[in-house]
Residue, then its C-alpha position, 0 to 999 in steps of 0.5 A: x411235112x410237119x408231124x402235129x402233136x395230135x399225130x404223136x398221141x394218137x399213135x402212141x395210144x394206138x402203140x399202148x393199147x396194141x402193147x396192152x391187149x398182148x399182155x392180157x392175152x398173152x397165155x402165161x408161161x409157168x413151168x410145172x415146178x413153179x406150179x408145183x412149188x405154188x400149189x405146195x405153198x398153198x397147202x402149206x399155209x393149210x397146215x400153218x393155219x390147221x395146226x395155228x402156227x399164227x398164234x405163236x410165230x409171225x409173218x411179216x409182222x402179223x401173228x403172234x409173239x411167243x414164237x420168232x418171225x418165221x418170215x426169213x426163216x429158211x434164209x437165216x444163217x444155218x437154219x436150213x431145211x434139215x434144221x428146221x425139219x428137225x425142229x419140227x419134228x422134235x421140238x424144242x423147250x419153248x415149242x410144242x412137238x406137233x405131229x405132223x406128218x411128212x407130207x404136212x412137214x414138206x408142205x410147211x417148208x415150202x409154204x415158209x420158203x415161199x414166204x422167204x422169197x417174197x420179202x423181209x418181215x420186220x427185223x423186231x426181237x421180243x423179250x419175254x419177262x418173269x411174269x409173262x409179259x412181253x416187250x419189245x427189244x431195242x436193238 
């Protein structure tokens, strides 16, 4: 018996759609510490937005440029979540002393761990000059 082209594609679309229908029904299985770390992040990006962090600080590139790119942040060398909580809570000379409360703090730093795990930001520093203008450092 010859196996026919024919034969081979019509069972192995019938092996793709089999494969695909158990993945779209397939229930999917999240612990309820990665929920809760997700809907942490989520509320954390409230705070980011509520408090503005984007017009000063950057993610992946995108926000503004007084501040450093907080995309790795809590993966950067002795930066871990003490530093950073004290930071926030104390300020510093180029930022403001928010206040935000500890629940909002916790929020925040799982929303910039969340955005950690996820990818690399642009490796780019920024020069502040006299007159207040910006430029881009070569490195």
């Amino acid at each position: 018996m010859k196996i026919h082209p024919r034969h081979i594609f019509v069972v192995l679309c019938v092996l793709f759609l089999a494969y695909s229908f158990s993945i779209y029904t397939a229930p999917l299985r999240h612990t309820t510490e990665l929920q809760l770390a997700n809907s942490q992040a989520g509320e954390g990006r409230l705070v980011w937005q509520k408090y503005n962090c984007q017009s000063c600080h950057q993610l992946y590139g995108l926000g503004g440029y007084l501040g450093p790119d907080l995309t790795n942040l809590m993966s950067s060398p002795g930066k871990d979540s003490t530093y950073i909580h004290a930071l926030l809570k104390s300020g510093n000379k180029q930022m403001p002393v928010f206040d935000l409360t500890d629940e909002e703090l916790t929020r925040l730093l799982a929303f910039l761990r969340a955005a950690d795990a996820t990818g690399n930001g642009r490796p780019t520093s920024y020069k502040t000059l006299w007159n207040g203008m910006i430029e881009q450092q070569n490195d």
